[in-house]
Residue frames as a rotation matrix with the C-alpha (Angstrom) as fourth column:
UNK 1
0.593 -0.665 0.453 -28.45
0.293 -0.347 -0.891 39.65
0.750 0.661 -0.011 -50.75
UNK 2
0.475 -0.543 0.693 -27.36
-0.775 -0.630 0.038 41.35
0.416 -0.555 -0.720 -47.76
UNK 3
0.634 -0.294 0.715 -26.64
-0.275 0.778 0.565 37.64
-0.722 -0.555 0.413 -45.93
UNK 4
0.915 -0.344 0.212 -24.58
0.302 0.234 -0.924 36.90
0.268 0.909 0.318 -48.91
UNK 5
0.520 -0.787 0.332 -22.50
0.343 -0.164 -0.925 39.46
0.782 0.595 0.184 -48.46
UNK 6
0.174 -0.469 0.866 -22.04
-0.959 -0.280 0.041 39.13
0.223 -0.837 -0.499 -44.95
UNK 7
0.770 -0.288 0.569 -20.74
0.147 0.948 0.282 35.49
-0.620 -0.133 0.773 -45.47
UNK 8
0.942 -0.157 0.296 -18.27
0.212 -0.404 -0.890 37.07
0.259 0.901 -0.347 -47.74
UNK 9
0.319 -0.315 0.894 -17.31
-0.714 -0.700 0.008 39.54
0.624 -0.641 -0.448 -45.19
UNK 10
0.805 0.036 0.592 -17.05
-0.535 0.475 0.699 36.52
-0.256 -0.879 0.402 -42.77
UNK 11
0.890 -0.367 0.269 -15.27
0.443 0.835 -0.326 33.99
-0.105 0.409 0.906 -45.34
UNK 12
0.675 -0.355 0.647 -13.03
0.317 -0.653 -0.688 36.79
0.667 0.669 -0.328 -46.15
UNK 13
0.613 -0.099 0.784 -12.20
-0.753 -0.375 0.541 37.68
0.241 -0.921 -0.305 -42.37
UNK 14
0.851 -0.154 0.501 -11.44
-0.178 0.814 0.553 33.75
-0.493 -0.560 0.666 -41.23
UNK 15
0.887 -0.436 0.153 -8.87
0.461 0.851 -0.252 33.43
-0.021 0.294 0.956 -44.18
UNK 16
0.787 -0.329 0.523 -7.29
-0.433 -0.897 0.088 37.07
0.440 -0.296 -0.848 -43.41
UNK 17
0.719 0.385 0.578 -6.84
-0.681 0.229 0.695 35.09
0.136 -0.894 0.427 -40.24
UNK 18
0.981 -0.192 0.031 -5.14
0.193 0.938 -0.289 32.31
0.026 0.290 0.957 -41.51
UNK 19
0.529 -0.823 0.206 -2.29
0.469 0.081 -0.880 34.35
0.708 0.562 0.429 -42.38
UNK 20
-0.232 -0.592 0.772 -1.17
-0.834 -0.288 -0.471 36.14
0.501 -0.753 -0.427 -39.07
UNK 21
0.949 -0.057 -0.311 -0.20
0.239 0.773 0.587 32.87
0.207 -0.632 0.747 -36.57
UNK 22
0.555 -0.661 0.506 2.54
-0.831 -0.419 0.366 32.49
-0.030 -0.623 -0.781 -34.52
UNK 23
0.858 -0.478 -0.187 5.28
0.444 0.874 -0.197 30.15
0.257 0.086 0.962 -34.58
UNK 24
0.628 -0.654 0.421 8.47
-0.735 -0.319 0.599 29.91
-0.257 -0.685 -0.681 -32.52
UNK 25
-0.210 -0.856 -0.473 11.61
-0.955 0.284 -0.090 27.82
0.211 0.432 -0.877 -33.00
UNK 26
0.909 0.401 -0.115 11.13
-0.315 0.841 0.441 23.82
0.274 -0.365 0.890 -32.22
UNK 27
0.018 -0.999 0.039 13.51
-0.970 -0.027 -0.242 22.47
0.243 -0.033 -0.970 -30.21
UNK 28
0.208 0.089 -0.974 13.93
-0.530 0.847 -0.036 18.42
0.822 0.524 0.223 -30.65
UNK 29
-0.628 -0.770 -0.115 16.37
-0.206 0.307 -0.929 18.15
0.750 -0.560 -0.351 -28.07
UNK 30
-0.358 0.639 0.681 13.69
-0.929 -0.318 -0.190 18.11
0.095 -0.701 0.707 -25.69
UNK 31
0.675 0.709 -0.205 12.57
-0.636 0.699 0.327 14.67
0.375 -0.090 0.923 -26.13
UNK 32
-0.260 -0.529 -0.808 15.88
0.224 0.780 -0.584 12.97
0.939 -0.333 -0.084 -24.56
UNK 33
-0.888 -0.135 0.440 14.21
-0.380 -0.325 -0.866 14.41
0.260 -0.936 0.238 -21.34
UNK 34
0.435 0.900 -0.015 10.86
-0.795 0.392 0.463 12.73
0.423 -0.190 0.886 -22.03
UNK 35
-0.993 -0.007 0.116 10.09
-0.080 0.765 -0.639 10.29
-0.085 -0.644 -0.760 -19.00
UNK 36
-0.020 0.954 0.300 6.84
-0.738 -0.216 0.639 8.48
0.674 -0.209 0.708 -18.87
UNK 37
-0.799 -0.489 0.349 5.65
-0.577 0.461 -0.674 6.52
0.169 -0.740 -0.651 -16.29
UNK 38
0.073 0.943 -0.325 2.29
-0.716 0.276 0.641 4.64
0.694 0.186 0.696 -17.14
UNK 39
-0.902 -0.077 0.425 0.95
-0.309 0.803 -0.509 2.11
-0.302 -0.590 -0.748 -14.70
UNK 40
-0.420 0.546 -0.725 -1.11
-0.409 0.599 0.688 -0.88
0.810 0.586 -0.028 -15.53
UNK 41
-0.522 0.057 0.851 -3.10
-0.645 0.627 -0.437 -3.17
-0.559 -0.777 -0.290 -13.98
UNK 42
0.131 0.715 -0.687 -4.24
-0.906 0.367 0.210 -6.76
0.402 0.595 0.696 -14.83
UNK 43
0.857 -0.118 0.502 -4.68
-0.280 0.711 0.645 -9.99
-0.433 -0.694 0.576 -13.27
UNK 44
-0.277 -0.961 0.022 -2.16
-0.957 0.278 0.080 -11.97
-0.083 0.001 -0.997 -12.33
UNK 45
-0.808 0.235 -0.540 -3.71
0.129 0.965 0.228 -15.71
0.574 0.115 -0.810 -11.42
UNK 46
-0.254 0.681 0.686 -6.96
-0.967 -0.165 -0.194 -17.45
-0.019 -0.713 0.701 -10.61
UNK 47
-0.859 0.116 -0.498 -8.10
0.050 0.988 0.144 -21.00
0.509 0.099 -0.855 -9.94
UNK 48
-0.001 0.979 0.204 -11.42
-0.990 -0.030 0.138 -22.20
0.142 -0.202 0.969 -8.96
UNK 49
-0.899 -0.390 -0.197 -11.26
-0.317 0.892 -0.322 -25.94
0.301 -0.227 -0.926 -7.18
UNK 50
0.160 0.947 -0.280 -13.78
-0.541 0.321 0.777 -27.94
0.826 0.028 0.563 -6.69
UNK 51
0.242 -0.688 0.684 -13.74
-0.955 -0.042 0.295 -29.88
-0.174 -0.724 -0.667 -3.57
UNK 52
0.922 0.125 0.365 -13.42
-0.054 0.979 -0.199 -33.48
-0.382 0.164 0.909 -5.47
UNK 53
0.436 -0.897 -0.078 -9.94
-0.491 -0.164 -0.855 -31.90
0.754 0.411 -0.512 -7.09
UNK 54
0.046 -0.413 0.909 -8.75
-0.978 -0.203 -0.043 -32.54
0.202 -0.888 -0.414 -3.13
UNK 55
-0.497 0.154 -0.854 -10.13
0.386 0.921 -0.059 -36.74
0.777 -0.359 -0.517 -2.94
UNK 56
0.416 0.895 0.164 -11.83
-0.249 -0.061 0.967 -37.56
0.875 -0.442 0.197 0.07
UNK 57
0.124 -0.564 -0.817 -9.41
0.569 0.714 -0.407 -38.37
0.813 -0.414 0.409 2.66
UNK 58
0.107 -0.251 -0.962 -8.13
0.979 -0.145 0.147 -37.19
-0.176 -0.957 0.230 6.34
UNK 59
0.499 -0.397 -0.770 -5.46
-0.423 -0.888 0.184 -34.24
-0.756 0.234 -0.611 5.15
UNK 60
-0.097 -0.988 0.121 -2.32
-0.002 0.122 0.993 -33.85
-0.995 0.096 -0.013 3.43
UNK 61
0.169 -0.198 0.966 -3.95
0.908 0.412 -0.074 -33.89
-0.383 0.889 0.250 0.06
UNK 62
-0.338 -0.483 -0.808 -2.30
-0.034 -0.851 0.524 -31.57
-0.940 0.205 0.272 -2.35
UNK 63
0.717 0.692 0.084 -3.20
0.488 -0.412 -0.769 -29.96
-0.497 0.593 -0.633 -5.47
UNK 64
0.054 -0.695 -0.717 -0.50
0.089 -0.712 0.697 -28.72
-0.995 -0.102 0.023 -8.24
UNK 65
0.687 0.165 0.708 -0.57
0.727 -0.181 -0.663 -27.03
0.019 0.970 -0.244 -11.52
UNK 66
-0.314 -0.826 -0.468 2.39
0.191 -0.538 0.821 -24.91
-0.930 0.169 0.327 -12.96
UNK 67
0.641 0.747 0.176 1.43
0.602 -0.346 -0.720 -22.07
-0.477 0.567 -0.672 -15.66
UNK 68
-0.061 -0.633 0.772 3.57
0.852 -0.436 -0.290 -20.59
0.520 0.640 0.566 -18.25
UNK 69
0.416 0.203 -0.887 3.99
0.688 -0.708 0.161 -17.27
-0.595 -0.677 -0.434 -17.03
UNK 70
0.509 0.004 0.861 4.90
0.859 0.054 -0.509 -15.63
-0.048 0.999 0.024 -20.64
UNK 71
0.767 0.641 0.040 5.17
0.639 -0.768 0.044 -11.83
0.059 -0.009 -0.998 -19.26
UNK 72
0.474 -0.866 -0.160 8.80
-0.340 -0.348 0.873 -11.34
-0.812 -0.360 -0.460 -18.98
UNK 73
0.269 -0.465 0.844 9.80
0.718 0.680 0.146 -12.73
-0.642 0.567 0.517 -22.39
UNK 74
0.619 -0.167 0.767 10.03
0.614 -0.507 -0.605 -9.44
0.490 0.846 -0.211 -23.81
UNK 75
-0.249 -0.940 -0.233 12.89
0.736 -0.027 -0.677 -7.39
0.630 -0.340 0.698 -22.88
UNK 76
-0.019 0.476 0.879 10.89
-0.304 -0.841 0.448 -3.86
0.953 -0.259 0.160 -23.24
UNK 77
0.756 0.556 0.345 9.50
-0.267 -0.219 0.939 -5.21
0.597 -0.802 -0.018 -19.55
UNK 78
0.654 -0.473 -0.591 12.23
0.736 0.577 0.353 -6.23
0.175 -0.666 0.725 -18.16
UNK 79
-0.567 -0.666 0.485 14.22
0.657 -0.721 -0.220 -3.13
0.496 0.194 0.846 -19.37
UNK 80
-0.537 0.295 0.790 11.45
-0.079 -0.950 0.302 -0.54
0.840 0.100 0.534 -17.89
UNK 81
0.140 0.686 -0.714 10.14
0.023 0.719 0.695 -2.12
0.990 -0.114 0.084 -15.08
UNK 82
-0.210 -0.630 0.748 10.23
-0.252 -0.704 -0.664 -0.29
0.945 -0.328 -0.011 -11.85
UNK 83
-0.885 0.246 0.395 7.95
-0.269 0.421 -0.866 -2.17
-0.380 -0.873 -0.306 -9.14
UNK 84
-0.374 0.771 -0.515 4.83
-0.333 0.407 0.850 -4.52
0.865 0.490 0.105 -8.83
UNK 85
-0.590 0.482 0.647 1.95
-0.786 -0.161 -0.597 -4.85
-0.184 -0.861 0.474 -6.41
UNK 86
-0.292 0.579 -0.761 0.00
-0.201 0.741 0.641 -8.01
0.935 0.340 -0.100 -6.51
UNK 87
-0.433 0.090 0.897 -2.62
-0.901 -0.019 -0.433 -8.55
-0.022 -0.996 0.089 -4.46
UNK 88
-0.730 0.103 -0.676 -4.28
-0.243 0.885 0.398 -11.84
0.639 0.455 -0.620 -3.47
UNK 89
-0.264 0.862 0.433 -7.87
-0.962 -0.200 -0.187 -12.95
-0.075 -0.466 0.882 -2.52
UNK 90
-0.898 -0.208 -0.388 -8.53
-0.205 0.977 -0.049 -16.37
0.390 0.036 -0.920 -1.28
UNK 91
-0.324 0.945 0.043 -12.41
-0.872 -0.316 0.373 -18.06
0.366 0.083 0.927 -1.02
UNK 92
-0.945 -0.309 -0.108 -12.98
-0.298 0.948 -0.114 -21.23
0.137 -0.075 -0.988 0.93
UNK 93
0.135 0.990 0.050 -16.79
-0.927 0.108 0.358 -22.70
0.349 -0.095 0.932 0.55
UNK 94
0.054 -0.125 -0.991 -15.07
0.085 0.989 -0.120 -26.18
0.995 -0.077 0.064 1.93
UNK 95
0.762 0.181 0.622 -15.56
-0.512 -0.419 0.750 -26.68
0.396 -0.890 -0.226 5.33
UNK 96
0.638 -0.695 -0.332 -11.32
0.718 0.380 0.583 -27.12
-0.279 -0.610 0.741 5.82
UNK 97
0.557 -0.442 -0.703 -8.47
-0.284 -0.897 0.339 -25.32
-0.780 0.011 -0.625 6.13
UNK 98
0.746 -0.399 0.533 -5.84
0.656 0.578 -0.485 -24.63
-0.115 0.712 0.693 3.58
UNK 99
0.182 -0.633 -0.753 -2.39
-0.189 -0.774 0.605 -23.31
-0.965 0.032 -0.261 2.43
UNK 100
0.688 0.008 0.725 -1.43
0.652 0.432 -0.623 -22.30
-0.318 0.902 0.292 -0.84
UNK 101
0.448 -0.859 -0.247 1.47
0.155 -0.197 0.968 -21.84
-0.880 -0.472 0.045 -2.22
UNK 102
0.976 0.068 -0.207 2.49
-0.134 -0.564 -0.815 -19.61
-0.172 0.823 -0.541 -5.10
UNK 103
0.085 -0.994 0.068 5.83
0.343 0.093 0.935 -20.45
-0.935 -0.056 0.349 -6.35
UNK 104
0.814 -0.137 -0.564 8.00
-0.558 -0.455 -0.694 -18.68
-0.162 0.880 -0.447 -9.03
UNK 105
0.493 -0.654 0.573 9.95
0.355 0.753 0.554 -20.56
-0.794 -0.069 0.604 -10.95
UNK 106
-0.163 -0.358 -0.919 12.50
-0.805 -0.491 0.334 -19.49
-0.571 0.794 -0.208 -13.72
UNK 107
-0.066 0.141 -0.988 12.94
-0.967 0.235 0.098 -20.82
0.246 0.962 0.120 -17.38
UNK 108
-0.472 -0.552 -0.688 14.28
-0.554 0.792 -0.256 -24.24
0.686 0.260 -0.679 -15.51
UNK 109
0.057 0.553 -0.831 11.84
0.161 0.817 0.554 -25.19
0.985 -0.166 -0.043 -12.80
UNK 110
-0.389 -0.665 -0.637 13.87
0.788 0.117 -0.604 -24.19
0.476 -0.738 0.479 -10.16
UNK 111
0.276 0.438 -0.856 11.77
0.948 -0.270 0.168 -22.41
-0.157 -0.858 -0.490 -7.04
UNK 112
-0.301 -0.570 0.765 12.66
0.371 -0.809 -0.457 -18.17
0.879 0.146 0.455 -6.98
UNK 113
-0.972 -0.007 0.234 10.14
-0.230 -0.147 -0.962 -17.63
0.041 -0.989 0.141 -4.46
UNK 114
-0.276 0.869 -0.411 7.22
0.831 0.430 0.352 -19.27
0.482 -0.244 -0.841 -2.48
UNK 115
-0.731 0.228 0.643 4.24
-0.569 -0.724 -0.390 -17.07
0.377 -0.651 0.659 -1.53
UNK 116
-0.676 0.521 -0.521 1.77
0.594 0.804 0.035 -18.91
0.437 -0.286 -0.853 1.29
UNK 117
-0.642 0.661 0.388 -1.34
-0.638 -0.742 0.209 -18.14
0.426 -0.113 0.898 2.29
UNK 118
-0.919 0.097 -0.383 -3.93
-0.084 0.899 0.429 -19.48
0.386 0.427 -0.818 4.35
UNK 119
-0.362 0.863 0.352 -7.43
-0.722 -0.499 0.479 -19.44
0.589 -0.080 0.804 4.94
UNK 120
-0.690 -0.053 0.722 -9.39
-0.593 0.613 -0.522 -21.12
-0.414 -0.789 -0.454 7.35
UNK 121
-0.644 0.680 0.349 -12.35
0.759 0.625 0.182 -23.94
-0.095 0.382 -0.919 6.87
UNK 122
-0.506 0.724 0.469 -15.59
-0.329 -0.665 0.671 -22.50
0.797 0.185 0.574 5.83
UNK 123
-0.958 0.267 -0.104 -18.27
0.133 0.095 -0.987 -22.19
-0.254 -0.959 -0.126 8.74
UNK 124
0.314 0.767 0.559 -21.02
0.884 -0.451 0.123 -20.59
0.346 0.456 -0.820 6.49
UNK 125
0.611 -0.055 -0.790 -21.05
0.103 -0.984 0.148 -17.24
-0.785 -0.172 -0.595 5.99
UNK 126
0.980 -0.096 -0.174 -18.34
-0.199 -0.519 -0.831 -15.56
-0.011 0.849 -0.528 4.21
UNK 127
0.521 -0.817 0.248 -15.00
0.625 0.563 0.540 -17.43
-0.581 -0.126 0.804 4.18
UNK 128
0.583 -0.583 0.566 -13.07
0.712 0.031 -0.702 -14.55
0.391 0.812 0.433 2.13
UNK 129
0.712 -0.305 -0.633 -9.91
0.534 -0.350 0.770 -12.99
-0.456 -0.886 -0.087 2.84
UNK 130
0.764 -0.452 0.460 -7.84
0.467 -0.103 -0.878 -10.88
0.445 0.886 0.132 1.39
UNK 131
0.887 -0.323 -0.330 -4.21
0.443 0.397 0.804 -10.43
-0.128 -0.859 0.495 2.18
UNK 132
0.242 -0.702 -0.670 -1.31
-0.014 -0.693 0.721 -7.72
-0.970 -0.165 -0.177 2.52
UNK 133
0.964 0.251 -0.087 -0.37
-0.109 0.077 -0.991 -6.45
-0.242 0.965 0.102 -0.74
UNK 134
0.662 -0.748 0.034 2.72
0.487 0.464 0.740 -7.94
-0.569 -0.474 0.672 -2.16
UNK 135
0.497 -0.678 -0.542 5.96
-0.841 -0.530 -0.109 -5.14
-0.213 0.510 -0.834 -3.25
UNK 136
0.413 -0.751 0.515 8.20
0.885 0.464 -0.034 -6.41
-0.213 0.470 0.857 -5.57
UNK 137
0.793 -0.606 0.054 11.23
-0.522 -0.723 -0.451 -3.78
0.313 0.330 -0.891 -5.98
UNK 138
0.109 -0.987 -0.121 14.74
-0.979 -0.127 0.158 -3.66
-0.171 0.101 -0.980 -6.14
UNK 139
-0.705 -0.642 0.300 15.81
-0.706 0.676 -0.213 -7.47
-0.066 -0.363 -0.930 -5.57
UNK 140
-0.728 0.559 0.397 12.68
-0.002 0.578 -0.816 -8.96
-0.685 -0.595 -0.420 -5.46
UNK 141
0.512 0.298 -0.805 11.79
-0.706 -0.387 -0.593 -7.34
-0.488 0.873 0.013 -8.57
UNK 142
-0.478 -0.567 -0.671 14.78
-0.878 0.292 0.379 -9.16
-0.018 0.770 -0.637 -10.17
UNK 143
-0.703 0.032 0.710 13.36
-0.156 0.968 -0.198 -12.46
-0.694 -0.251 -0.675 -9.03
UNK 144
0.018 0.939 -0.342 9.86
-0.115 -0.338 -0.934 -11.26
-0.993 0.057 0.102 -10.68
UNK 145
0.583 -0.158 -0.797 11.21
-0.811 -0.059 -0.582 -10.49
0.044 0.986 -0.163 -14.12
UNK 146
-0.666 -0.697 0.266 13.08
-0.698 0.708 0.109 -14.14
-0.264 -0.113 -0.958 -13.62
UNK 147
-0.475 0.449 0.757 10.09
-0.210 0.777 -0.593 -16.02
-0.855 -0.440 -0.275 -13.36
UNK 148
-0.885 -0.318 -0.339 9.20
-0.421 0.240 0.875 -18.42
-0.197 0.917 -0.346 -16.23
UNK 149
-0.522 0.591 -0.615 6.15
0.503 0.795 0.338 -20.27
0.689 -0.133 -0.713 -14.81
UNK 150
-0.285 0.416 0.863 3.76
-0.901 -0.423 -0.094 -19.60
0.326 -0.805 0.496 -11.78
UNK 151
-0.641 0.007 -0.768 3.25
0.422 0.839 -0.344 -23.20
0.642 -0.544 -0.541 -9.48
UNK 152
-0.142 0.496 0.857 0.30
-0.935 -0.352 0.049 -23.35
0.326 -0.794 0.513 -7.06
UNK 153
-0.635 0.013 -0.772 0.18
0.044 0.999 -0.020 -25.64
0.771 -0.047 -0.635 -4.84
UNK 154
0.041 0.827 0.560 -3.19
-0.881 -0.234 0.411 -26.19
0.471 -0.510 0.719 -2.23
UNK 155
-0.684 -0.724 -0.082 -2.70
-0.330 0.408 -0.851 -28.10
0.650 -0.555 -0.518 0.76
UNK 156
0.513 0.856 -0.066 -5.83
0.007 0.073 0.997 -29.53
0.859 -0.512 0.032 2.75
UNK 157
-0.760 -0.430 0.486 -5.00
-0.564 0.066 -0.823 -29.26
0.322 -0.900 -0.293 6.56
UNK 158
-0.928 -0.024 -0.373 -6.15
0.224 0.763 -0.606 -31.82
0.299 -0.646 -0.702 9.08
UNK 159
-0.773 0.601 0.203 -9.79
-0.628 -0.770 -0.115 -31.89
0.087 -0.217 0.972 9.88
UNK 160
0.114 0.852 0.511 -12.89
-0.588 0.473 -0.656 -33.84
-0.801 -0.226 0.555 9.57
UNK 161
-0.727 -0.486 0.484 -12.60
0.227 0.495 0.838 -36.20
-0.648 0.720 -0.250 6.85
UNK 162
-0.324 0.628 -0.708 -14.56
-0.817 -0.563 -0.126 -35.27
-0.477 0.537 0.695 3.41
UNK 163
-0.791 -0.366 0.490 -16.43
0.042 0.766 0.641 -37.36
-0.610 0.528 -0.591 1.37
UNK 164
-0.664 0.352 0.659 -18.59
0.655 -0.152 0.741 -37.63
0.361 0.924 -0.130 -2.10
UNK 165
0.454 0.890 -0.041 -21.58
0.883 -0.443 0.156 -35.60
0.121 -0.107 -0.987 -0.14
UNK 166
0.015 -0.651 -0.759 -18.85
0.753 -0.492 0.438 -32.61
-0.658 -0.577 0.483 0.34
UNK 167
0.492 -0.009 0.871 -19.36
0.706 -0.582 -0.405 -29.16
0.510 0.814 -0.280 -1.58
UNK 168
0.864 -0.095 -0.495 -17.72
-0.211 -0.960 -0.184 -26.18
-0.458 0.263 -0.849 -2.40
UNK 169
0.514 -0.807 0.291 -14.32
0.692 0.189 -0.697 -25.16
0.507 0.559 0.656 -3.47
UNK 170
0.432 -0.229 -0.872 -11.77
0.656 -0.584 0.478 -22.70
-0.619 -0.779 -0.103 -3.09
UNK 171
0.869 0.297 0.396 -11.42
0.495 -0.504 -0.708 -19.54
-0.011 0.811 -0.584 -5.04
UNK 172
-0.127 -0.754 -0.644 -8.04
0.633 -0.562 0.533 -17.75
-0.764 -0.340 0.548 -5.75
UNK 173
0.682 0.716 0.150 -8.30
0.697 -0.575 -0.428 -13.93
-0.220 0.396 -0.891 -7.09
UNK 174
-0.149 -0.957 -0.248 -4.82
0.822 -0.260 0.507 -12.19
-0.550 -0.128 0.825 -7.82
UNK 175
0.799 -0.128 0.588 -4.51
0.467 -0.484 -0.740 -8.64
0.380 0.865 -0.327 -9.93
UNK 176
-0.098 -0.849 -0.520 -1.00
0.987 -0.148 0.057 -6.82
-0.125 -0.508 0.852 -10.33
UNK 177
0.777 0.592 -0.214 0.06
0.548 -0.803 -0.232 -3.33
-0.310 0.063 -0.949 -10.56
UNK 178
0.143 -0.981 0.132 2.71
0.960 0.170 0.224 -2.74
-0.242 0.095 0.966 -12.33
UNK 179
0.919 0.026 -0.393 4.68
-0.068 -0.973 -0.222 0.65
-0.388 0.231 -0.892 -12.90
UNK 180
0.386 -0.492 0.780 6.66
0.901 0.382 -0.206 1.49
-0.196 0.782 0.591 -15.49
UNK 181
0.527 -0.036 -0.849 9.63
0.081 -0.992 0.092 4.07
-0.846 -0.117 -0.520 -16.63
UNK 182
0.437 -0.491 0.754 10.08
0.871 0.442 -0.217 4.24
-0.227 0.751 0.621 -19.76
UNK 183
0.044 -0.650 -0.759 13.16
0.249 -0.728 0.638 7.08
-0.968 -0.217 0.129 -21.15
């Protein structure tokens, strides 16, 4: 009995409670000053090559593949978009060198900018490198939010000559970082 009626006493107390709160005026206006600034990150590009993609010859052979590059088709990013970091990590288990070359292109094909990179032959060991992180802002941004595609081309450099007994590949690893203000 007595617990009863100190759950009463209690039930009685909490809804007392209920009725003394505070409340102050809301002001709305306050949200034309909301700024956020979220930042993402997700990859940007990778390729894995075998070294038979390349043939078996001297040098000079080239590799090229051009990917949609979809991420700028909505305005939202293009409209809030304040800078991007993209780095890039390049693996060579072939025992030559290479450059590769990252081209943006817009809606029409047409080049915005080439990034190159290049790595040396493999020796054994560990053949990865990874290389200065690239800013996109102001200008260079625009180009960014331009690009329609993404173009790699992979370039064998002069060396011994490969053939069918030749292994590995070569390993490209990109994520960006993008920051964002949205008003």
């Amino acid at each position: 009995m007595k617990i009863n009626f100190s759950n009463r006493i209690f039930r009685i107390l909490i809804a007392a409670s209920l009725f003394f709160s505070c409340a102050s005026d809301l002001d709305f206006n306050q949200t034309k000053d909301l700024r956020l600034e979220p930042v993402i990150v997700a990859n940007f590009a990778y390729f894995d090559l075998p070294v038979s993609d390349f043939g078996y010859g001297g040098s000079g052979e080239i590799a090229f593949d051009a990917k949609e590059f979809e991420v700028f088709k909505e305005q939202f990013l293009k409209d809030n978009l304040l800078k991007a970091d993209i780095d890039f990590e390049l693996e060579n288990t072939i025992p030559r060198a290479f450059t590769i070359d990252i081209q943006l292109l817009d809606v029409n094909g047409q080049i915005l900018e080439i990034l190159t990179f290049s790595i040396p032959a493999y020796s054994g060991g560990t053949n990865i490198v990874k290389y200065p992180t690239e800013v996109f802002q102001n200008q260079r941004l625009d180009l960014l939010k331009q690009t329609a595609q993404v173009g790699f081309v992979v370039r064998m450099l002069p060396g011994t000559p490969l053939d069918q007994n030749s292994t590995g590949n070569i390993k490209l690893r990109s994520g960006g970082t993008v920051y964002f203000e949205i008003q």
